[in-house]
N, C-alpha and C positions, 0 to 999 in steps of 0.2 A: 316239219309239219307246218303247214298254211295257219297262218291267224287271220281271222278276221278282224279287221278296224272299220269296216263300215260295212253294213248290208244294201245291195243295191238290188230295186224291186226289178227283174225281168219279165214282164208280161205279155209277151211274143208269141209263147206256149198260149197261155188263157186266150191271146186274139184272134192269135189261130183257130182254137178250137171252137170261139162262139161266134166265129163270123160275124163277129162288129157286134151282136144281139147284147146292149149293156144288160138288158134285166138280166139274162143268163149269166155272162158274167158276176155281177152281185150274187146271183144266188151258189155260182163254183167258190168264187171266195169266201161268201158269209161259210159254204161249210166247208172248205177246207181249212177255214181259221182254225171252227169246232173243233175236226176229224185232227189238225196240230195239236191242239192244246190234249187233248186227251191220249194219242201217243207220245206227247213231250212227257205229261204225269206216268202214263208207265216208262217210257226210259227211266225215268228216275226212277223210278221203284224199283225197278231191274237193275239199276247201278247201285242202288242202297244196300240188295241183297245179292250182290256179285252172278247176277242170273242171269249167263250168255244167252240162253234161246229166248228169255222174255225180252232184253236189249236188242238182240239182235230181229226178233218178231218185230217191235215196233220199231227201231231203225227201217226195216225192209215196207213196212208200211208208209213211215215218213218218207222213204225215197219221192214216191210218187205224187203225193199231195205239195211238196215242199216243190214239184215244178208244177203244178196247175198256181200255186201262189208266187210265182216269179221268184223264192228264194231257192236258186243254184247253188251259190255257196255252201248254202246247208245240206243243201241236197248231196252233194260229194261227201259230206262227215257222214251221212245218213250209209251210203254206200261203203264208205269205209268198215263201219261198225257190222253192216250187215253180213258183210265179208267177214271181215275177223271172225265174227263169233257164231258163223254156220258151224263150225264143228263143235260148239255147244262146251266150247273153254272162255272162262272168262280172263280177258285180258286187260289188267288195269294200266297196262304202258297205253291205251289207247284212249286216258282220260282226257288228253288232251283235243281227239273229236267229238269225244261225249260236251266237252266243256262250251265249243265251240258252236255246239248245235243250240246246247241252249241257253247260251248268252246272246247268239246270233238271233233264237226267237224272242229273247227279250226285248230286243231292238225291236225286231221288225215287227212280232202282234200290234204295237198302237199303229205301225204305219200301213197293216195292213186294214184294220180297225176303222181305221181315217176314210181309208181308200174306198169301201165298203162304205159308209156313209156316208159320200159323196157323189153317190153312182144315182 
């Protein structure tokens, strides 16, 4: 299993998609922060009560907000989890990508935070 030691922002995806327009940008990030931080609170609830299809629902949501905000690394745990637990078994050997998605958004919310108010 991959650990993360640092999160590095990729925003390649985000420049792509706004064709340079910052204010657009600002506004995919301001809410992809949101749209994280609220499947990061149900992953957890889902891991609190060992509930594969609620983890795995918001894992498969985080895939795609986790690249409009340049974090890939998570985005592969996000995948991870998504997969394991489509067949609706909870699997706690995979605490180790749960752990890593959201330690890795620990880190990176203020850097994304930053990023966003300075646009």
């Amino acid at each position: 299993m991959q650990v993360i030691t640092r999160i590095n922002l990729d925003l390649s995806y985000l420049h792509s998609v706004s064709g340079g327009d910052a204010s657009f940008e600002k506004m995919l990030l301001t809410s992809a922060v949101a749209d994280i931080q609220i499947n990061i609170d149900n992953l957890k609830k889902a891991w609190q009560e060992e509930n594969a299809i609620d983890a795995g629902t918001a894992a498969h949501t985080l895939k795609s907000v986790m690249t409009i905000a340049g974090l890939r690394q998570l985005e592969n745990f996000c995948k991870r989890i998504d997969t394991t637990f489509r067949n609706g078994i909870f699997r706690s050997e995979e605490y180790p990508a749960y752990s890593a998605i959201i330690d890795g958004w620990m880190e990176a919310k203020p850097k994304l935070e930053e990023l966003v108010a300075a646009y």
